[in-house]
C-alpha positions as CSV (number, residue, x, y, z in Angstrom):
1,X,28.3,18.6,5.1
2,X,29.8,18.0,1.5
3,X,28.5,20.3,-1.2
4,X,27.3,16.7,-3.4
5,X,24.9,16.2,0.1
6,X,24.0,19.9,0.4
7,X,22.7,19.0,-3.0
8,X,20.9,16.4,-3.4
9,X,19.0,17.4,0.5
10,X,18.1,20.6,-1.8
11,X,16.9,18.5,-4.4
12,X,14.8,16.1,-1.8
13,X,13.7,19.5,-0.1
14,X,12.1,21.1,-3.3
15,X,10.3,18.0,-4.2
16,X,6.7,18.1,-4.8
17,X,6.8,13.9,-4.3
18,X,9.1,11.3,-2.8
19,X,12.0,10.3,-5.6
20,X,13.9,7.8,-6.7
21,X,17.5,7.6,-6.8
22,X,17.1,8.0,-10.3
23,X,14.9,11.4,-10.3
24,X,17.7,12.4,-7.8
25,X,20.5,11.8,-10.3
26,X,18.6,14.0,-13.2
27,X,19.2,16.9,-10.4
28,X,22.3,16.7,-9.1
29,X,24.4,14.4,-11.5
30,X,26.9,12.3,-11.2
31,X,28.1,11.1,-7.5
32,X,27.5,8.3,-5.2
33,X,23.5,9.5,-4.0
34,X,22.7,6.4,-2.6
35,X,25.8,7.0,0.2
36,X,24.6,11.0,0.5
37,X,21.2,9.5,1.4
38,X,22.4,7.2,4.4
39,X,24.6,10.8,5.9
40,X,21.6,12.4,5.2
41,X,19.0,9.9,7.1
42,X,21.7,9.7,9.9
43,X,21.5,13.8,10.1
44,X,18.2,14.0,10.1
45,X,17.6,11.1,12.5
46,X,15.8,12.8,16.0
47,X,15.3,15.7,14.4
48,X,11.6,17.2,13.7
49,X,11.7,16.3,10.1
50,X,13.3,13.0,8.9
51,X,14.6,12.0,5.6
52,X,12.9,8.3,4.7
53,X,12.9,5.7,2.2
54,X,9.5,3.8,1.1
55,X,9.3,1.7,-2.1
56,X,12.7,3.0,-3.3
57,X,11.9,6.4,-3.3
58,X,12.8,9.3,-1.0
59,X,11.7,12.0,0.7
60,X,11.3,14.3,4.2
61,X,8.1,13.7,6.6
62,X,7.5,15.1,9.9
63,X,8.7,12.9,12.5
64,X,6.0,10.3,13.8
65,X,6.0,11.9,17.6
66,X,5.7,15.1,16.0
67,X,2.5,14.2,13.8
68,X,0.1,15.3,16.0
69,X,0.9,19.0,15.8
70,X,0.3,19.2,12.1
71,X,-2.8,16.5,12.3
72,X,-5.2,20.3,12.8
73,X,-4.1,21.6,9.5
74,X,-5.1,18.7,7.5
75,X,-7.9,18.2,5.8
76,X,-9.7,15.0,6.7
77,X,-9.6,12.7,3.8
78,X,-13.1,11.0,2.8
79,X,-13.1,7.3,4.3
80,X,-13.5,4.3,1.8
81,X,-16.2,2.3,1.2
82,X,-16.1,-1.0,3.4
83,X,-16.3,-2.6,-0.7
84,X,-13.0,-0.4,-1.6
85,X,-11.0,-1.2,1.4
86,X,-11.7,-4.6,0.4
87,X,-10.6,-4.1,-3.0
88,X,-7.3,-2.2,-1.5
89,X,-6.4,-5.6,0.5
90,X,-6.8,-8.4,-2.0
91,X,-4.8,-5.8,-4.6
92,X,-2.3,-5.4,-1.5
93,X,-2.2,-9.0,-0.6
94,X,-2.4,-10.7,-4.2
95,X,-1.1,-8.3,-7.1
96,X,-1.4,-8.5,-9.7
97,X,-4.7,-9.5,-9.7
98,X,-7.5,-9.3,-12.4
99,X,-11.3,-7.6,-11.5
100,X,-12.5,-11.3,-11.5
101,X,-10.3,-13.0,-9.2
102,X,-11.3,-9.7,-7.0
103,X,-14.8,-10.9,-7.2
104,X,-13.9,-14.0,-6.6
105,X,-12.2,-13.5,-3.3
106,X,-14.3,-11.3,-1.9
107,X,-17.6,-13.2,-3.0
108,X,-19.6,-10.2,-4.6
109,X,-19.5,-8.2,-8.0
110,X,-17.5,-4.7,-7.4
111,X,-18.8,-1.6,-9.0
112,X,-16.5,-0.1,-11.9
113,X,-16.9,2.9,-9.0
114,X,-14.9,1.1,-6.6
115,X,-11.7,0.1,-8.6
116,X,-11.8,4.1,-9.6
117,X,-11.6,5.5,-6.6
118,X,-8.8,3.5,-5.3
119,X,-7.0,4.7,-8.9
120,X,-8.6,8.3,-8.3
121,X,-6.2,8.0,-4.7
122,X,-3.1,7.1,-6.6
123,X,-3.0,4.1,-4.3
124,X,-3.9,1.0,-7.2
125,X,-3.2,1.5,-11.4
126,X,-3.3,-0.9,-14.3
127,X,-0.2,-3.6,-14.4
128,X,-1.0,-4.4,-17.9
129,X,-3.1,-7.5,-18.9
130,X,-3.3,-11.3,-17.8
131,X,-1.8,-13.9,-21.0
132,X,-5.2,-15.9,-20.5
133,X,-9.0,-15.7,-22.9
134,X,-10.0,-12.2,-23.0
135,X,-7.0,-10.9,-21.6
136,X,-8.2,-9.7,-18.0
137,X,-6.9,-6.1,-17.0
138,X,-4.4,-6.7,-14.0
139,X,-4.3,-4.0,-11.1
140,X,-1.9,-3.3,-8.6
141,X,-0.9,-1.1,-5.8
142,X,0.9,2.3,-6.3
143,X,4.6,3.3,-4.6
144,X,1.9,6.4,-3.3
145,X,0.3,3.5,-1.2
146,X,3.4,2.4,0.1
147,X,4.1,6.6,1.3
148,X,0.6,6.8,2.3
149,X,0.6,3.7,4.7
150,X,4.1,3.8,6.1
151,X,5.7,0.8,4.1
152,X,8.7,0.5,3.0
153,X,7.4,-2.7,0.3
154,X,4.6,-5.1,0.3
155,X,6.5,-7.5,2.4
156,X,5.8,-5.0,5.2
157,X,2.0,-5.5,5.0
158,X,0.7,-7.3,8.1
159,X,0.5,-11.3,7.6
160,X,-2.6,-13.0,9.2
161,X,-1.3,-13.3,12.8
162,X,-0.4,-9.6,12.9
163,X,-4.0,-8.5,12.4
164,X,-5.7,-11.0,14.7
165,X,-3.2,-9.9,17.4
166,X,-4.5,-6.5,16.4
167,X,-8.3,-7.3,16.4
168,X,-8.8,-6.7,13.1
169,X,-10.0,-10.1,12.2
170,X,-12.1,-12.0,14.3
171,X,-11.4,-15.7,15.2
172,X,-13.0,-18.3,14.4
173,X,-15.7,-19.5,15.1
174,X,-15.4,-23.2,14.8
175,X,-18.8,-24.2,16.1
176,X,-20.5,-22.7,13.6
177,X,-18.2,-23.6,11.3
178,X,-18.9,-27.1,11.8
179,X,-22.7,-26.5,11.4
180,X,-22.2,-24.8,8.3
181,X,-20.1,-27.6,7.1
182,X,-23.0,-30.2,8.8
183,X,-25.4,-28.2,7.0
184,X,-23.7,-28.7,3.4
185,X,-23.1,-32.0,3.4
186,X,-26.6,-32.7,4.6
187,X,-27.8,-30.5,1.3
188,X,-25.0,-32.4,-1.3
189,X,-26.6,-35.4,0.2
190,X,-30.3,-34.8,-0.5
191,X,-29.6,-33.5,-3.9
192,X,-28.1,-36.9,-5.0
193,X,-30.8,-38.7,-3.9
């Protein structure tokens, strides 16, 4: 192994949080990093630990058919509110997106509560602030969501047929859909009478 490689694997080693090529360079200086990482990920590949890139930044992680080992030792993380893993997927899905077009989606008011957990995670922050009347606050998602759910960028969230293949959405229900829609333009009607 070249001593450039020896150092930035040091340098990824030490770190506290996955880094950017950039962070990398502040280290170990001048040298072609992004080449060290691919002889480093190729090294590391089978082994217990791997070396692994998610939103352009870097760093070692147990192997995944090693996870369950460690899974003892960790402390168990307090689930999200249904309201906040709602709030996680239209940020996901739609960033960046205002608080209002939140509500909008999702059909309710969200508590001030909810947004702050989800920036209290490190998994959503501020993306400055909408060019429209009153200047809306925009929120997105975090490269620390990306590490935490195993993505490499947003275009490796699920799309719509991945999660009904998965059961996470349920089909529709067309029947009543047609009822509903029955039952609506029975009440348009009547109220232009």
């Amino acid at each position: 192994m070249e001593e450039f490689d020896r150092a930035v694997e040091a340098t990824l080693f030490a770190a506290a949080e996955p880094l950017a090529i950039d962070d990398i360079a502040a280290h170990v200086g001048d040298g072609d990093i992004a080449r060290s990482l691919v002889r480093l990920s190729e090294t590391y590949a089978g082994h217990g630990v791997e070396l692994v890139e998610r939103g352009g930044r870097w760093h070692f992680q147990t192997a995944p058919d090693l996870a369950h080992l460690l899974r003892r030792t960790r402390e168990e993380p307090r689930k999200l509110s249904r309201a906040a893993t709602e709030t996680l997927a239209i940020v996901a899905y739609h960033e960046p997106v205002s608080r209002a077009e939140i509500e909008a989606i999702r059909g309710v008011q969200i508590s001030k509560g909810t947004l702050d957990v989800l920036m209290e995670a490190g998994w959503v922050r501020t993306a400055g602030r909408r060019e429209s009347p009153g200047r809306p606050l925009l929120y997105a998602t975090t490269p620390d969501f990306l590490t935490h759910f195993g993505l490499s960028s947003r275009r490796d969230l699920p799309g719509i047929d991945d999660l009904k293949a998965a059961g996470l959405l349920d089909p529709l229900d067309e029947e009543a859909l047609a009822e509903q829609l029955g039952e609506l333009q029975l009440e348009s009607s009547d109220e232009s009478d």
